[in-house]
C-alpha positions as CSV (number, residue, x, y, z in Angstrom):
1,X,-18.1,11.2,34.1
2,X,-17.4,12.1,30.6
3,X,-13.7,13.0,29.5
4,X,-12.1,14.1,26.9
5,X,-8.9,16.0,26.0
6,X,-9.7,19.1,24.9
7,X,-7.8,21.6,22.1
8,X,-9.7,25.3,22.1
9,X,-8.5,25.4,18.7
10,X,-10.3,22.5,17.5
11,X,-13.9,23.4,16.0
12,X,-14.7,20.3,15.0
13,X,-14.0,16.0,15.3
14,X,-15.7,14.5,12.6
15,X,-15.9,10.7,11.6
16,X,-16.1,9.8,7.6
17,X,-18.0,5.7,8.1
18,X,-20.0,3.2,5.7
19,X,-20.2,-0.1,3.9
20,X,-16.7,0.0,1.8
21,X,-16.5,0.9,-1.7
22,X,-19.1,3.2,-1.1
23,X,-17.3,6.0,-2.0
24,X,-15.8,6.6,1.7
25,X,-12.1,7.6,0.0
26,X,-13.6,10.0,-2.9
27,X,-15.8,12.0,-0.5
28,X,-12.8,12.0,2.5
29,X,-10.8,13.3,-0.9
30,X,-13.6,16.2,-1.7
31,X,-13.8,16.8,2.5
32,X,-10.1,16.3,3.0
33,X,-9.6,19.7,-0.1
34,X,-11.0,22.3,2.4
35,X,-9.1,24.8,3.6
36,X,-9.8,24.7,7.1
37,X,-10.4,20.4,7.2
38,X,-7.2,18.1,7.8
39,X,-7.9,14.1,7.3
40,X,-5.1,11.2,7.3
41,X,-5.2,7.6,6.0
42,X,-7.5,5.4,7.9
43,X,-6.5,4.7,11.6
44,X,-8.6,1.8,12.0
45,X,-8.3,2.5,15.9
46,X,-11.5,0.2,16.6
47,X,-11.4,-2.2,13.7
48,X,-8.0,-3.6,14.5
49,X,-9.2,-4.7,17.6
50,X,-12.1,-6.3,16.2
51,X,-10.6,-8.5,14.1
52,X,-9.4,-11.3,16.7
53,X,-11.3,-12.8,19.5
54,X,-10.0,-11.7,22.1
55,X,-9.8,-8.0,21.1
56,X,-14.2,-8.3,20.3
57,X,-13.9,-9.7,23.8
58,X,-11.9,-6.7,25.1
59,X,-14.1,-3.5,23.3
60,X,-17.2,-5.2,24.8
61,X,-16.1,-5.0,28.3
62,X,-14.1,-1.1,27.6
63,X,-11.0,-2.9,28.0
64,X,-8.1,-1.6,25.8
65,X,-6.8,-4.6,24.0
66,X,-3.2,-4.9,22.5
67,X,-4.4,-4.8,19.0
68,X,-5.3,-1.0,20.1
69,X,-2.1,0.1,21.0
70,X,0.1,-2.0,18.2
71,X,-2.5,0.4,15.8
72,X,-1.7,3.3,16.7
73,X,1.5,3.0,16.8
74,X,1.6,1.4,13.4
75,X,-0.4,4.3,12.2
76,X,2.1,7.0,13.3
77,X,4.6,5.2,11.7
78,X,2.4,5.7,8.4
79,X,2.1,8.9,8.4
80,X,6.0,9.7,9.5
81,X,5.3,10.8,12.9
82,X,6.7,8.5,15.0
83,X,7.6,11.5,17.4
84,X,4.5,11.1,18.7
85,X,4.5,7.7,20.4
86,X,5.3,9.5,23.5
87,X,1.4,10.3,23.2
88,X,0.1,7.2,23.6
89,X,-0.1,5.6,27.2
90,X,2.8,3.7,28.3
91,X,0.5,1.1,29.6
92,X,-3.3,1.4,30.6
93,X,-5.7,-1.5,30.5
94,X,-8.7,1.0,29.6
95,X,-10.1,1.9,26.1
96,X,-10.9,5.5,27.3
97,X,-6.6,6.7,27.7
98,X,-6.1,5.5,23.8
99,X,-9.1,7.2,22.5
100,X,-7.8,10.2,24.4
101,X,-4.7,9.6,22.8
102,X,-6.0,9.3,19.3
103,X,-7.4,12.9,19.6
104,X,-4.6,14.1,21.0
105,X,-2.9,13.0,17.9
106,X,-5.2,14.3,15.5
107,X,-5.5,17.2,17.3
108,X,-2.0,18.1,17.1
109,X,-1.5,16.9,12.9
110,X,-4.5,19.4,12.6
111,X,-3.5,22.1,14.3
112,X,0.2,22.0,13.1
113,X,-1.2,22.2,9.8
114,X,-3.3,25.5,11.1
115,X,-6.8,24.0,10.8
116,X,-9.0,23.4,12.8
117,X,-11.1,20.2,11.9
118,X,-10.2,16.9,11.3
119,X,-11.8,14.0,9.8
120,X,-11.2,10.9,10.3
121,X,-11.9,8.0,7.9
122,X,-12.2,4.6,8.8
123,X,-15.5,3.0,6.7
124,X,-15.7,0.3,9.7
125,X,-15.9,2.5,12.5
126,X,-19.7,2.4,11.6
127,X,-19.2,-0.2,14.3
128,X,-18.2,1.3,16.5
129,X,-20.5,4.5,16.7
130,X,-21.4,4.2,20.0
131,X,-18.0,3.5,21.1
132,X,-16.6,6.5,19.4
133,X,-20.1,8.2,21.1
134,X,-18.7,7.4,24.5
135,X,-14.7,8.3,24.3
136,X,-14.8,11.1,22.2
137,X,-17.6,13.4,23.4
138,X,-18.9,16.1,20.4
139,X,-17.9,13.5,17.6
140,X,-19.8,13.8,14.6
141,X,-20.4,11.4,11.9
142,X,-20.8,11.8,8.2
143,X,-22.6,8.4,6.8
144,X,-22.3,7.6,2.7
145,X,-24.7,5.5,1.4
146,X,-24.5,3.9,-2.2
147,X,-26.4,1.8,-4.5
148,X,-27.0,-2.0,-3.0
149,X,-25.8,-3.8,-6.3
150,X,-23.0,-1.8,-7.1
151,X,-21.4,-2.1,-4.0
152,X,-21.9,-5.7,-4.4
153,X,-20.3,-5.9,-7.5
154,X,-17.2,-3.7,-6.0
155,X,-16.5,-5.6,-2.9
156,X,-16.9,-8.9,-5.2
157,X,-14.3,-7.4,-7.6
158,X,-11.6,-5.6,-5.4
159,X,-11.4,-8.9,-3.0
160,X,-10.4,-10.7,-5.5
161,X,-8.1,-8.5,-7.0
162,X,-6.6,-7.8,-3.4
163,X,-7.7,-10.9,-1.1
164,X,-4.5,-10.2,0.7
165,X,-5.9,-6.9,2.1
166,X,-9.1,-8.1,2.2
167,X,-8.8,-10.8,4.6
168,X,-9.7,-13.7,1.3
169,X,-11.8,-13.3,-1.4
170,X,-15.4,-12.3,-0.1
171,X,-18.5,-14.7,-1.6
172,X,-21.2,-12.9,-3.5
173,X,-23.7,-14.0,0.3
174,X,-21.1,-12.6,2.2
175,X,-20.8,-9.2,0.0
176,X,-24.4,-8.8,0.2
177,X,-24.5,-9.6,4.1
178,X,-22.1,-6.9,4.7
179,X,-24.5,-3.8,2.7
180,X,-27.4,-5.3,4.3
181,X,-25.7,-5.0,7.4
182,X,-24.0,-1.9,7.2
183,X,-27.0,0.1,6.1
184,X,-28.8,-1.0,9.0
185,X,-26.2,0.7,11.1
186,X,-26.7,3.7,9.3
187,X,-30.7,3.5,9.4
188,X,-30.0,3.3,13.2
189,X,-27.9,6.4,13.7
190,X,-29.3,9.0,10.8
191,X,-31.6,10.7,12.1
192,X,-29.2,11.5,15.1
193,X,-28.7,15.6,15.2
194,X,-24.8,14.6,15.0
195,X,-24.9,12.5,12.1
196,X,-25.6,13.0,8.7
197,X,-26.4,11.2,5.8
198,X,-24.7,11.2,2.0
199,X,-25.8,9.4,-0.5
200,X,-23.0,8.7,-3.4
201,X,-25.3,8.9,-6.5
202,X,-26.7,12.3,-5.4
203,X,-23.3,13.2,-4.7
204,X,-22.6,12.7,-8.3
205,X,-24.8,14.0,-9.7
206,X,-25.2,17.2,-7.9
207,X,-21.4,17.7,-6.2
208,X,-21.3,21.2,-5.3
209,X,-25.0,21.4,-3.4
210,X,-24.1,18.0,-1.4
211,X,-20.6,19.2,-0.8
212,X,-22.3,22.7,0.9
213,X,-24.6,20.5,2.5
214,X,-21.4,19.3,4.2
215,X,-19.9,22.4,4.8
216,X,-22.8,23.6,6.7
217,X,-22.8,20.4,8.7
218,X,-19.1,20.6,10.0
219,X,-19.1,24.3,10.4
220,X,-17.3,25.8,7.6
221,X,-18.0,27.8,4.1
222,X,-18.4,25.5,1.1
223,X,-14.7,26.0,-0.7
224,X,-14.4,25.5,-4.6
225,X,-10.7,23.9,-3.1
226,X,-12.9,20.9,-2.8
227,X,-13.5,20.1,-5.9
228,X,-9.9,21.8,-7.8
229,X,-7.6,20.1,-5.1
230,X,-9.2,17.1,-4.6
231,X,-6.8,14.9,-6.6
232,X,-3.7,16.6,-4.4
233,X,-5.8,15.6,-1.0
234,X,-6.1,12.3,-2.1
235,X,-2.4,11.7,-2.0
236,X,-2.3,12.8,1.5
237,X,-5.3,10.3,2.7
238,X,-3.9,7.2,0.2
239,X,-1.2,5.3,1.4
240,X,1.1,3.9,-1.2
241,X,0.0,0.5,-0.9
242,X,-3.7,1.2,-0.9
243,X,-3.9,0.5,-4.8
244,X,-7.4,-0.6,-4.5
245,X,-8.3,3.0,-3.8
246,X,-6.5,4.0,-6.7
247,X,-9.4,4.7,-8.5
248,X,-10.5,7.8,-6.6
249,X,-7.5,9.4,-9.1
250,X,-10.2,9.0,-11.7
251,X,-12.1,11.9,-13.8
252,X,-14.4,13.5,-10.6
253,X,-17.8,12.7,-13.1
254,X,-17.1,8.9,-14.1
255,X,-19.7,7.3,-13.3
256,X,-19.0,3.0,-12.1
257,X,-21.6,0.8,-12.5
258,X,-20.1,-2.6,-12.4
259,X,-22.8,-4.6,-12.0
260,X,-23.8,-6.1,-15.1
261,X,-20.5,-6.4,-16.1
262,X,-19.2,-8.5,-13.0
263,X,-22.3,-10.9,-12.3
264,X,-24.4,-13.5,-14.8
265,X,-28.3,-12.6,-14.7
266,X,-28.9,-15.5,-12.0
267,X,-26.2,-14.0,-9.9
268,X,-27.8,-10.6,-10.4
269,X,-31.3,-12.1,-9.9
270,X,-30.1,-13.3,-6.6
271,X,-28.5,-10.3,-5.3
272,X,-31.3,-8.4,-5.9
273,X,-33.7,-10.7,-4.4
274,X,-31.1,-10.7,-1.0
275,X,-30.5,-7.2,-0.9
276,X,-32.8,-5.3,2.4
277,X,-35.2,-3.2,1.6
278,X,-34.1,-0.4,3.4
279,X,-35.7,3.4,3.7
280,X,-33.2,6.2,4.7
């Protein structure tokens, strides 16, 4: 049987996921402006356990792993509400009591803040769809889509600028591996009624129609707040450290095509040939 803990006030629980450097931060930013929409820094409430053995080991089998817990703990203390440890489960060897937990924390930041609906963004939780599907009954999912080459080129760049928070500087194979991959993922899921598809260069070039688009997805009137206070959102979904996001400060029209600029024409000859031919 299916559980979940419940708020009446909450309309909506939505889920911001895709390849990085797709544009996951400026869109959260844009989503994050509306009146009635709360959103935080990433969680990373599946990912973390993903990243080691034994916690891969542990998701697979619904078994909470102590990667799980250590997150959201550590993700509390991000946001300055460490009050809220008593929410999570003293100790539970399940998946199901944290992800009950993690709602009833972003339940309670969105409601305090007299909204009601939150989204979350984690790009990498496009893994864990399914997952997320299971625990937290009613999710929804917002997928963004952006150009194969460019997020190449990004991913290339930023990992090398921040291999630290990258986990090591990612190959131009492995960069491409991970939009191919990615973009399957969202292929599989899009044409669910709960999900819905964005793609970043429609977003830029026609902002307000995608951005209603959204609106009428999650439930709520299209707001010109999401496009006037989208540079004072971003500072509440950013953590300080984040500076590889820190271009999402930048004029809401630039347009980034790094590209050309980051690869020789072999390397872009080979990216090109490597990248999936994929219909959406």
């Amino acid at each position: 049987m299916k559980r979940c803990i419940v708020e009446k006030e909450i309309k909506e629980r939505i889920f911001l996921v895709g390849c990085p450097r797709s544009g996951t931060t400026f869109l959260q930013s844009l989503i994050a402006a509306h009146p009635q929409v709360a959103s935080f820094p990433e969680t990373h409430f599946l990912v973390a356990t993903g990243r080691t053995w034994r916690g891969r080991w542990c998701t697979r089998l619904g078994v909470a792993s102590p990667e799980m817990k250590e997150r959201l703990d550590q993700f509390l203390g991000e946001i300055g509400h460490d009050e809220m440890r008593v929410l999570l489960p003293r100790s539970n060897w399940l998946i199901r009591p944290y992800a009950d937990a993690l709602v009833r924390i972003l339940d309670r930041l969105t409601l305090n803040q007299g909204k009601a609906v939150w989204l979350e963004k984690t790009p990498g939780h496009l893994h864990y769809v399914d997952l997320l599907e299971r625990y937290i009954p009613g999710a929804r999912f917002i997928h963004i889509v952006r150009n194969g080459p460019d997020v190449v080129a990004s991913l290339y760049e930023i990992t090398r600028k921040y291999p630290q928070h990258w986990g090591g500087a990612y190959s131009i194979d492995h960069c491409i591996d991970r939009w191919n991959q990615d973009v399957r993922l969202t292929q599989r899921y899009a044409r669910r009624a709960n999900h819905m598809l964005v793609r970043y260069e429609k977003l830029m070039k026609d902002l307000q129609v995608v951005l209603a688009d959204v609106c009428d997805f999650i439930g709520v009137a299209f707001s010109q707040d999401m496009v006037t206070r989208r540079g004072l959102a971003t500072k509440e979904v950013v953590l300080a450290h984040e500076a590889w996001k820190q271009e999402n400060e930048h004029a809401i029209h630039q347009k980034y095509t790094r590209f050309e600029g980051v690869f020789s024409q072999s390397q872009r000859a080979h990216i090109q040939e490597r990248l999936a031919q994929i219909e959406l």
